[in-house]
Steps between C-alpha positions, in 0.01 A plus 500: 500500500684828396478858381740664279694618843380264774501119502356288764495131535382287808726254648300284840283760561742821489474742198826569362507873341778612274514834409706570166478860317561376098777639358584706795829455705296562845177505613285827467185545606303674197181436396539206390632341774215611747255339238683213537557523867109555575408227281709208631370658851134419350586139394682418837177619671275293302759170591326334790768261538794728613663515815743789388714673249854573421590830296838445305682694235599354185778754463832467632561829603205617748160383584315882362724780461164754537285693353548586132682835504389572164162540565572766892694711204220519279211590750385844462175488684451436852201334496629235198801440773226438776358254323836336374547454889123365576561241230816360655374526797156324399741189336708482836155461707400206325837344573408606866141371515618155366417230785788336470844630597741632208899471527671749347830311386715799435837470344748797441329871479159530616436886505195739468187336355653207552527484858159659532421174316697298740330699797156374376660103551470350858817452468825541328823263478827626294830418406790646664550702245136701465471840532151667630395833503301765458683802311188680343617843698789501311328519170234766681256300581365260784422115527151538343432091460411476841872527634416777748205280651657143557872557583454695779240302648754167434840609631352857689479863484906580591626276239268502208510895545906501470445273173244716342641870573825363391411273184797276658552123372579278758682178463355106569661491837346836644160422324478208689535637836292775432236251390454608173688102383340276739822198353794542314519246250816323295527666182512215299225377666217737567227376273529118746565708819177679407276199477613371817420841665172513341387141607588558859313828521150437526561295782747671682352690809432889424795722455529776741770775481691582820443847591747630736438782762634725287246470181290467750529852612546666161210351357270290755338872611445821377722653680783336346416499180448860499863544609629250256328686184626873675830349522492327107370879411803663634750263359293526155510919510873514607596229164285595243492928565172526339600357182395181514130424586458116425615365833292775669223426353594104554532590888152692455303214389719261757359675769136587391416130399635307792207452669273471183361226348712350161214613270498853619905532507557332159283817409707733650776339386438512132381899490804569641708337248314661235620839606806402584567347086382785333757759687766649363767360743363160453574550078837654608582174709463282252606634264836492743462175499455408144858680526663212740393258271628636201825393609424126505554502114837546342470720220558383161867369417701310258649301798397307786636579885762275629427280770667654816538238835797706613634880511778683637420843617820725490526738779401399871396850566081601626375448148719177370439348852141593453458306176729209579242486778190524284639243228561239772163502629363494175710152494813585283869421606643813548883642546531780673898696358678757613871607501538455883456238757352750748258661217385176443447316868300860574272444226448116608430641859256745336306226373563322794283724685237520259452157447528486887211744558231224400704189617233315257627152338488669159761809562732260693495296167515821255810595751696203450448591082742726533885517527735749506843511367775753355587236217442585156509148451170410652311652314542288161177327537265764508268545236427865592723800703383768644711789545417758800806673566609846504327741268801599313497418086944433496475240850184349324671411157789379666290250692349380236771473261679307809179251586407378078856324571369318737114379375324375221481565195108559500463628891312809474721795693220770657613812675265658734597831450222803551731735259762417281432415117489096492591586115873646639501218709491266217782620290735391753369139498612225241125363481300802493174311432477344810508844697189631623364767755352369832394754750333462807372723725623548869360294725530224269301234723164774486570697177309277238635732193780401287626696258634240161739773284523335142903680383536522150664199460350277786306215322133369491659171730654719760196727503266193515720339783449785702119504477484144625756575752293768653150297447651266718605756755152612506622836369266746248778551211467754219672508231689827454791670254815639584424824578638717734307453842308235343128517604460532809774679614451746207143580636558549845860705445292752301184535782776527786717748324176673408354452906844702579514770289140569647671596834770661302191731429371524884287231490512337852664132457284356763152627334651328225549157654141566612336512186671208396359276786157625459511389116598158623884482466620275722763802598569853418770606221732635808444190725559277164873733439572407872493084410668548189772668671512959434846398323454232298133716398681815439747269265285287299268825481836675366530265232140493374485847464811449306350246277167701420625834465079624518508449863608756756725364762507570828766647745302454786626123593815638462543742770311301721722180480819779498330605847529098600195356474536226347149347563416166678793378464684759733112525662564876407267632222160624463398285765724348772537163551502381892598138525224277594250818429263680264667742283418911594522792314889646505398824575907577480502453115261810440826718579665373164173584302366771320267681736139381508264731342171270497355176567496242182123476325332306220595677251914392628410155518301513158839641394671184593308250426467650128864495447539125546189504272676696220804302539281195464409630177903553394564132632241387261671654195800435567401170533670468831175265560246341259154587636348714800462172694817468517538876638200383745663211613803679590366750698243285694754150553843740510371847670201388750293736217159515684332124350188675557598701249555276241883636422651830350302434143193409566476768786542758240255325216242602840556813483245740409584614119566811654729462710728294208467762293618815780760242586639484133459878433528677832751325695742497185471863474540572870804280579694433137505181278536233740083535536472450149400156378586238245340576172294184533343577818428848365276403212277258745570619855448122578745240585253190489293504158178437728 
């Protein structure tokens, strides 16, 4: 007995369901599936002889992945999204209402729709590798299958809230002690494991969760749930600033419904969603997201990657021990080089401590991954190295020309420089072709951006390699050309240069930083100088000017760091640095600046923001980058540019028409030609073609 996406069969008296997308990787829940779904529900009802049911996935991968994202992205009209939530909902019921128990046999992801699914089960047993969650808020929306009904009334208020407002996955181990697994099954033997669960459960005695004293008090009176959903607001207005209203309105409908009956708070439940998928910052999110998953396909190339199992990373140093780190927990062999004993053992006690900070099995096994060594001869077997040592073009060539001695003839050579022309780097090196560009951004372990620069003679293999490289890293890579500053660095020079000559003007610096926050930067221009380092901004700013003669360059980060403030590093700089504190405003720093004449206002951050917009528009022709995504996915996966926003480009496409058009005309004429935009963007003022 089958559908096109569900097959059942019974075997002594248990209906075995199989749920199997066609020609689909994962499972989705669209239309089509729900059809399916509610009418196997039907037939199981109708089948007097059943004693239960087991749920499986006939994909490898996951049990559902979640709702068709497709379709949220299409949905204009809030009432059409009400009812897209009443009919998944209504399919899910009929699960619920079935007289026999279901088993939810989940294996790998199990996320969104999916685990609302799940939810409407009796129970659930996975593999140790599942994955469940409920991540709607971070696409915007809320659990609007019934997700913000059952979970917290099967694993509580406390926990089910932290899950929600956070869209977090949790792994098999932690799903089972919350009670959202009730087994943890073999993984090579769930669908057997199932059966067995499912014939002992009708006559097992009722299941009761253990509620300790302190759910008790949180959510057994009113009381206590009143300070649990005053506390959740708190938390929820200090992270999101306004900007984000999904897990609000998640913690609204949480708290309204938990005393209702399932009929009234599935309604609630569903009119929320459908205001929540027709906003703005719910389009923006995933549209963000559409941008992470860009990166899951190499472009298109003549060659295919090279299989990497083990890298050297050259340079023990914060960033090389960062990514010897990162590439051992991602399950490569790694060697860790530098010139000096000591260099190296302090980047193997670096690691040491972060792999020591969990103490789980899995970073004492990425840990013993690595080795160090001083030994150019250790490094023969790698198929990939990655260079992170001093930003200096003549130390970097010599490196290079020293280490293709010593490996393969196809190991791919990538320098994670933030600067210097990977082109220059190549015409030092006797196999050009396998030279490529690999930048990451500091910290490497939570930056997800890398930066892939394709030098004029690096070739489609080396390029491709380091794709799959950072795939399996878990990295967003772009692909971008060897231009000076590259992408991301280009952008953000120009709007801090710009952000300084503003107090070079009066503006005050910390009105400035102000604006900044309230737009949704995860820190101010002046705060962001400070982490960079005033010295190493006022340098790289130095030579970007240099590059692109349109842009003014400022003097300001030079007096200051002639004054000593150096930034965080020397906890001296805009802000000071106490150890163990909260940075505070450096009050001492305003006596190297131009005298304040007024606070910073829209019109200075509109300013700012629209020079990183015009120099968007000069990337683009100059083909520094091949589309606005790309720009997007910079911004939001390299910058912390607000996702709510939906990146620099699609920002600006939002714009009123007006506002692009005073942007092109006035700001030009106000402040010179770095306002003025790329031809291309001048004849549409659009980035995105819709």
């Amino acid at each position: 007995m089958s559908t096109q996406h569900v097959t059942w069969h019974i075997d002594n008296s248990i209906a075995i369901v199989t749920i199997d997308c066609p020609n689909a990787k994962v499972n989705t829940l669209d239309g089509a599936l729900l059809v399916a779904l509610e009418e196997v529900a039907h037939a199981l009802a109708a089948e007097t002889s059943l004693t239960a049911a087991v749920v499986l996935s006939g994909k490898t991968k996951g049990f559902i992945a979640g709702a068709d994202i497709k379709l949220i992205e299409s949905v204009t009209d809030q009432a059409v999204a009400e009812a897209m939530a009443r009919r998944g909902q209504q399919v899910f019921q009929t699960w619920a209402d079935l007289k026999i128990p279901v088993i939810a046999a989940i294996n790998g992801h199990c996320l969104g729709g999916g685990m609302e699914f799940a939810l409407a089960c009796n129970a659930r047993i996975g593999t140790p590798d599942a994955q469940l969650g409920l991540p709607e808020v971070k696409l915007g929306i809320l659990p609007g299958f019934g997700g913000t009904q059952r979970l917290p009334h099967l694993i509580g208020l406390e926990k089910s809230l932290e899950m929600i407002l956070t869209g977090r996955t949790l792994n098999a181990e932690k799903s089972c002690r919350l009670g959202l697994l009730d087994k943890i099954s073999d993984k090579n033997d769930l669908r057997e494991q199932a059966l067995t669960f499912a014939k002992g459960y009708p006559h097992a005695p009722p299941r009761t969760r253990q509620i300790g004293w302190r759910r008790w008090l949180l959510e057994g009176n009113p009381l206590g749930r009143a300070l649990l959903f005053k506390k959740s607001r708190e938390m929820l207005a200090k992270r999101t600033a306004g900007h984000y209203p999904a897990p609000v309105r998640a913690l609204e409908v949480i708290a309204r419904t938990w005393t209702m009956s399932m009929a009234e708070g599935l309604a609630i439940e569903a009119k929320a969603l459908g205001e929540l998928a027709v906003s703005p910052v719910s389009k923006n999110l995933i549209h963000v997201y559409k941008l992470s998953q860009r990166s899951k396909h190499i472009p298109d190339l003549t060659e295919q990657p090279l299989e990497i199992t083990q890298a050297t990373v050259l340079g023990a140093g914060t960033m090389g021990s960062g990514i010897a780190w990162l590439l051992a927990r991602k399950g490569f062999q790694v060697v860790l080089k530098d010139i000096a004993e000591e260099a190296v053992t302090g980047g193997l006690e670096r690691i040491r401590g972060w792999a020591g900070k969990t103490g789980s099995e899995e970073d004492t096994t990425a840990f013993a991954n690595i080795r160090g060594t001083i030994d150019n001869h250790d490094i023969g077997d790698s198929g990939m190295v990655l260079e992170a040592i001093l930003e200096n073009m003549s130390i970097k060539q010599k490196v290079l020309q020293e280490t293709e001695h010593y490996i393969g003839a196809e190991t791919i050579f990538a320098s994670n420089t933030s600067s210097l022309s990977i082109t220059e780097l190549q015409s030092a090196a006797e196999r050009p072709h396998n030279v490529v560009g690999l930048h990451f951004f500091n910290p490497v372990e939570y930056m997800p951006l890398v930066e892939i620069i394709r030098g004029e003679g690096s070739g489609d293999r080396a390029i491709a390699t380091a794709y799959s490289v950072s795939q399996r890293l878990g990295k967003v890579p772009i692909l971008v050309s060897d231009s000076p500053g590259f992408l991301v660095n280009r952008l953000l020079v120009a709007y801090l240069n710009e952000a300084c000559l503003l107090v070079e003007e009066g503006a005050d610096w910390q009105s400035i930083d102000h604006l900044a926050s309230n737009f949704g930067m995860p820190m101010g221009p002046f705060r962001l100088i400070d982490e960079v380092g005033i010295d190493i901004a006022h340098e790289v700013g130095k030579i970007l000017c240099g590059a692109f003669p349109y842009l003014r360059e400022s003097v300001l980060l030079k007096q200051v760091e002639q004054a000593g403030f150096l930034g965080k590093k020397n906890r001296q700089g805009f802000y000071q640095y106490p150890e163990g504190d909260k940075p505070t405003i450096n009050s001492a720093i305003n006596e190297t600046l131009p005298r304040m004449q007024r606070k910073a206002g829209p019109a200075d951050w509109h300013r700012l923001i629209m020079l990183m917009v015009a120099e968007a528009s000069r990337c683009l022709a100059d083909k520094v980058v091949a589309t606005a995504a790309d720009i997007d996915t910079g911004m939001v996966f390299g910058t912390g540019f607000p996702p709510f926003r939906g990146g620099l480009c699609r920002w600006a496409d939002q714009l009123p028409l007006s506002e692009r058009q005073s942007a092109v005309i006035n700001l030009a004429k106000i402040h010179g030609e770095r306002f003025e935009f790329s031809i291309g963007y001048q004849e549409t003022l659009r980035f995105y073609s819709t």
